[in-house]
C-alpha positions in Angstrom: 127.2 21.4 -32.8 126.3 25.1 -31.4 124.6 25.6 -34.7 122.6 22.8 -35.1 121.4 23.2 -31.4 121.0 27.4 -32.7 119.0 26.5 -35.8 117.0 23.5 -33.8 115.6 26.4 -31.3 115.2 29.0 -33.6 113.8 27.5 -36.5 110.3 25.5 -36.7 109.2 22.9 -38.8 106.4 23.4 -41.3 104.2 20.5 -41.5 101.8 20.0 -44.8 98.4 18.3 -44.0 96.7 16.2 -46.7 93.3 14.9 -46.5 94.6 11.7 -45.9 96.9 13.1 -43.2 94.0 14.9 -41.8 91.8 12.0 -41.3 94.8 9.9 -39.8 95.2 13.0 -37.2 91.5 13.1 -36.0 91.5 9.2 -35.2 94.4 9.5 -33.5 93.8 12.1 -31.4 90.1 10.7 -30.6 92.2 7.4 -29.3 94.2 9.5 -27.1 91.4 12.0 -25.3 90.2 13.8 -28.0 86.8 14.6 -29.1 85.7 13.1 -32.5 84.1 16.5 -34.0 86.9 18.8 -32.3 90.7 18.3 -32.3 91.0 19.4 -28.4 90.3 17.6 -25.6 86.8 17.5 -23.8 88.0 19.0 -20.2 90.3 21.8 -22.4 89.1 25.3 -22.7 86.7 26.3 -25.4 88.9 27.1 -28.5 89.7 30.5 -29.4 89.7 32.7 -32.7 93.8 31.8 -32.9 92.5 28.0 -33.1 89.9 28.3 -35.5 92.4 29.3 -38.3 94.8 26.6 -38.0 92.9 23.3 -39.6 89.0 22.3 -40.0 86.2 21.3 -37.3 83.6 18.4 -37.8 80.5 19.3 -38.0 78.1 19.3 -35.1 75.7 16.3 -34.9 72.5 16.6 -36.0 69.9 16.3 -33.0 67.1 13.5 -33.4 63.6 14.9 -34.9 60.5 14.3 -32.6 57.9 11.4 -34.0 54.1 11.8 -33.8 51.8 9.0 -34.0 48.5 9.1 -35.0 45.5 6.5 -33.5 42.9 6.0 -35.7 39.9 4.0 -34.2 38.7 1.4 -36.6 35.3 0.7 -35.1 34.2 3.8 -33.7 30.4 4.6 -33.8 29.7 7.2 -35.9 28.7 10.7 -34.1 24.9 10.7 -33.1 23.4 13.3 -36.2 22.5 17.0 -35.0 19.1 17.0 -33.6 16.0 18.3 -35.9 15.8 22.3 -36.2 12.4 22.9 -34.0 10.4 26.0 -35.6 10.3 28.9 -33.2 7.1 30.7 -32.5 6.6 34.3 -31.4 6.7 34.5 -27.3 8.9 31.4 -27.2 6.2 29.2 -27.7 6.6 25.7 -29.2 4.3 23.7 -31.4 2.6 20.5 -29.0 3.7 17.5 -30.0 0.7 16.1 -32.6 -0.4 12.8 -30.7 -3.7 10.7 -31.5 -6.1 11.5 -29.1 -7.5 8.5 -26.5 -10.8 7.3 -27.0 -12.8 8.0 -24.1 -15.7 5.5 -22.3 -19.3 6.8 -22.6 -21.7 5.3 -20.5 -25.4 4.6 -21.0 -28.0 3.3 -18.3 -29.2 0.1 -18.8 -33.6 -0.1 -19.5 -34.3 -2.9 -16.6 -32.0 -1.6 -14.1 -31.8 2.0 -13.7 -29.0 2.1 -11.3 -26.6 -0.2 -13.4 -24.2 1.6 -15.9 -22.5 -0.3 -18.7 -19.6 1.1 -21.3 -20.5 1.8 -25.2 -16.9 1.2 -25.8 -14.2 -1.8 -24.5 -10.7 -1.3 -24.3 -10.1 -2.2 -27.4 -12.5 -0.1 -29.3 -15.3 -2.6 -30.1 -18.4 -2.1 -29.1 -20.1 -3.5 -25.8 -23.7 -4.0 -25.7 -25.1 -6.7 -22.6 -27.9 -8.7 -23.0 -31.1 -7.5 -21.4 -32.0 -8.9 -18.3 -35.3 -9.8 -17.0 -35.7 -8.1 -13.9 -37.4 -9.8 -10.6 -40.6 -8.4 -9.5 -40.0 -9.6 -6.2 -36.8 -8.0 -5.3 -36.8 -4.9 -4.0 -33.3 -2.7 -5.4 -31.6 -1.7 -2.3 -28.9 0.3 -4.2 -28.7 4.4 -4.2 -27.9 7.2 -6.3 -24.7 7.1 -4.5 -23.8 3.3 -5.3 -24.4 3.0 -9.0 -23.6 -0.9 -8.4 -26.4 -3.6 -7.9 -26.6 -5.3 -4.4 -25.4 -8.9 -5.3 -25.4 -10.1 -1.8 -29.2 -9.6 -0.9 -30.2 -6.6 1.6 -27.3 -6.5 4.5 -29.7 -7.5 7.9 -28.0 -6.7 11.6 -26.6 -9.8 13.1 -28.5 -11.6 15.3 -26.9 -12.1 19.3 -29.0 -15.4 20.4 -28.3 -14.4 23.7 -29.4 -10.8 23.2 -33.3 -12.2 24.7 -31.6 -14.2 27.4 -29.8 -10.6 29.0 -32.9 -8.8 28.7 -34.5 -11.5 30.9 -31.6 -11.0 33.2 -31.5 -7.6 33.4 -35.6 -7.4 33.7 -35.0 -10.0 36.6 -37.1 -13.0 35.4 -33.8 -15.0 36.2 -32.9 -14.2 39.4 -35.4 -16.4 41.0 -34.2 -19.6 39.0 -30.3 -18.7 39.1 -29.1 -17.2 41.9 -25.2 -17.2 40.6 -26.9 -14.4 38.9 -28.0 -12.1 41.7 -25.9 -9.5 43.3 -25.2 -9.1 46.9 -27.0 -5.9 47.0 -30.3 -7.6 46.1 -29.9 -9.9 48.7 -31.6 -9.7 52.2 -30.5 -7.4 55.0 -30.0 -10.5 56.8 -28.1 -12.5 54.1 -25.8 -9.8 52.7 -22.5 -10.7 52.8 -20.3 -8.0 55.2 -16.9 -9.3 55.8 -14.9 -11.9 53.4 -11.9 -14.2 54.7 -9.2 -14.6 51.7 -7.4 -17.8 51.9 -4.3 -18.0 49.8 -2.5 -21.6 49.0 1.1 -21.6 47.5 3.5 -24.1 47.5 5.6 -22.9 50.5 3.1 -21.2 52.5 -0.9 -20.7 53.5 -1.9 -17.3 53.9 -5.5 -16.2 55.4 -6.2 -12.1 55.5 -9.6 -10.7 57.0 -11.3 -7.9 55.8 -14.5 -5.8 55.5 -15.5 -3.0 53.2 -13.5 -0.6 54.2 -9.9 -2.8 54.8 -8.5 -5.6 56.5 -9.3 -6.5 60.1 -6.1 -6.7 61.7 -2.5 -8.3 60.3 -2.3 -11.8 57.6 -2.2 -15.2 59.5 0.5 -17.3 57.8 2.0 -20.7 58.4 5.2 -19.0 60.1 2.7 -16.8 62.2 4.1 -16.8 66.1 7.8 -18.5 64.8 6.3 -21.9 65.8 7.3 -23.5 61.7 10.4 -21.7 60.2 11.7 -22.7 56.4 10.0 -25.4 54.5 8.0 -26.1 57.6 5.6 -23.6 56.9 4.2 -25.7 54.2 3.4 -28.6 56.4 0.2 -29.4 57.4 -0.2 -28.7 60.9 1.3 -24.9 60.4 -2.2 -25.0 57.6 -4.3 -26.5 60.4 -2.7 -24.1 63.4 -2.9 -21.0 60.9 -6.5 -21.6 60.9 -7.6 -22.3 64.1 -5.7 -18.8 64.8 -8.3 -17.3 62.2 -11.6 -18.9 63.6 -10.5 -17.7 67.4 -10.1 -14.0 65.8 -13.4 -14.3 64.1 -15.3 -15.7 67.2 -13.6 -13.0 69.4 -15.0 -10.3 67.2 -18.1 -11.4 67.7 -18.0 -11.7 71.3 -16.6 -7.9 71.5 -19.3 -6.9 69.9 -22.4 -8.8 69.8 -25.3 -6.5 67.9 -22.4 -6.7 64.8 -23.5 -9.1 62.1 -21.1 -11.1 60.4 -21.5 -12.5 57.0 -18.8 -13.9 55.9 -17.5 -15.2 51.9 -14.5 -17.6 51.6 -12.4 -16.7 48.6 -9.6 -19.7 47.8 -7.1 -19.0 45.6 -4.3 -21.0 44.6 -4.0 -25.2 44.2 -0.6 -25.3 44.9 0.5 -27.2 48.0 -1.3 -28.7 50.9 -2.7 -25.2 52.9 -6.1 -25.6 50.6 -7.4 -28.8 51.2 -6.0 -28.5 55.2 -8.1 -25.3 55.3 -10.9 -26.9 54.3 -10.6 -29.8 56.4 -10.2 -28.0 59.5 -13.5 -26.0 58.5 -16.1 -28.6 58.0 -14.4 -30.7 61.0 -15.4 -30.5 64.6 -13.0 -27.7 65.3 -15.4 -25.0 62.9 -18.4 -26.1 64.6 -18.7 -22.8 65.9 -17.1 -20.8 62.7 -19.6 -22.0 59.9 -22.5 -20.6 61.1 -21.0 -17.0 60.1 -20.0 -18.5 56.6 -22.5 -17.2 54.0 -21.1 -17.4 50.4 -17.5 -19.4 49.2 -16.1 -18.7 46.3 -13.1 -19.7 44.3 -10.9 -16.8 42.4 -7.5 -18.7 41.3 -6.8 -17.7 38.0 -6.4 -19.7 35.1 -3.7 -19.2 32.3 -4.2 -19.4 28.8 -1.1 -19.0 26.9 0.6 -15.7 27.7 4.3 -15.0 28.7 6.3 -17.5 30.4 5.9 -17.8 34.2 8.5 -16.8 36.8 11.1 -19.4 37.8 9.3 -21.6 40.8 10.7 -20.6 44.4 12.7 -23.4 46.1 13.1 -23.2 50.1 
């Protein structure tokens, strides 16, 4: 028993490998942790030159070969060709390209009208030759040197004004005597000149009458609301028309009581239809309480202006 256990420590066991015991040793081993190409394990150390001696490694696998691919375009234009070699002159100067000269119009004068010019030539080469023209012995040409065209309207003539004889009349003074819309105050007599002129304004809330002379008004505006008698809409009434003008005829006879070697000529300029201050105005003028004011009057006038188109009014004011 001691020397079978002797022998079993001491002596080894030889092993002989066939091909067939090989090949039975790698698939094994690769089952149980092994690498296919090595007989050691994959987390082992590398082998060393002891290990290399004792059986035969697999070969190392071969590594996978890059591919290259080629496209080929099937309908690909072919490349433009090189351009034409271009002869080279001395100085860098190149040859002008050899193009066919345009014909150019010639013109000749025409026998009958001197001033008229007419192309040998048309546009598309043939040849243009007008027909003579028998000229008028009457007509006189009116064209110049400068303007080689005939006059085909006739001689231009100034336009006639029709009224151009009717202003000279006026202005000579023929038509003063027969229209005296037409004659200024200046030509007037000393005793018929107009010195002083009473505005009366008409809106539709109010009545406004404002004395002046040449150099300004003659004291403040006389209104419907004048001494806070009518207030609001009650300025447009009729009686604060009628009381705003007896308050302008007492003004206008007190003046001339002040001063009694003053002459007073006065105009009456209305302006405005709006409302009932106009026609009140008038009323109380020509009735028995301007007995004593029209004398002075000398001229009356009306100056509201009319619109024709233009821009939109202003809103109307409501009291």
């Amino acid at each position: 028993m001691a020397l079978r256990t002797a022998l079993s420590g001491s002596i080894r066991p030889v092993y002989r490998i066939t091909p067939f015991a090989s090949e039975h040793l790698i698939a094994s081993t690769s089952r149980a942790g092994f690498h296919s190409s090595t007989s050691k394990r994959e987390d082992s150390k590398p082998p060393s030159s002891s290990s290399s001696s004792q059986g035969p490694q697999a070969a190392p696998r071969a590594q996978r070969a890059p591919v290259q691919t080629t496209t080929v375009l099937q309908d690909a234009p072919p490349p433009p060709p090189p351009p034409p070699a271009v002869a080279r002159f001395p100085f860098g100067e190149t040859p002008a390209p050899r193009t066919k000269p345009k014909p150019s119009a010639s013109f000749t004068l025409h026998p009958d009208q001197p001033s008229q010019v007419y192309p040998k030539q048309r546009r598309d080469g043939s040849a243009f030759e007008p027909e003579p023209t028998a000229s008028r012995s009457s007509s006189k040409s009116t064209s110049s040197p400068s303007n080689p065209l005939p006059n085909l309207f006739g001689e231009k003539k100034a336009p006639r004004i029709p009224m151009a004889s009717a202003m000279k009349e006026i202005k000579g003074g023929s038509m003063l005597s027969d229209n005296p819309r037409y004659a200024p105050i200046t030509n007037l007599p000393d005793d018929e000149s107009l010195t002083h002129t009473l505005y009366i304004n008409s809106t539709r809330n109010n009545i406004q009458l404002s004395l002046q002379d040449a150099l300004g008004k003659l004291g403040p505006t006389i209104s419907g609301g004048t001494g806070r008698t009518f207030k609001g809409q009650g300025r447009s009434s009729v009686e604060a028309a009628h009381q705003a003008t007896v308050k302008m005829m007492d003004r206008v006879l007190e003046y001339s009581r002040k001063l009694p070697d003053a002459r007073i000529r006065l105009r009456l300029t209305f302006r405005g239809m709006q409302g009932s201050g106009r026609e009140t105005v008038f009323n109380a003028i020509t009735g028995p309480t301007g007995d004593d004011f029209r004398p002075f009057i000398g001229r009356v006038e009306d100056r509201t202006p009319l619109r024709w188109g233009g821009r939109r009014p202003r809103k109307a004011r409501r009291v």
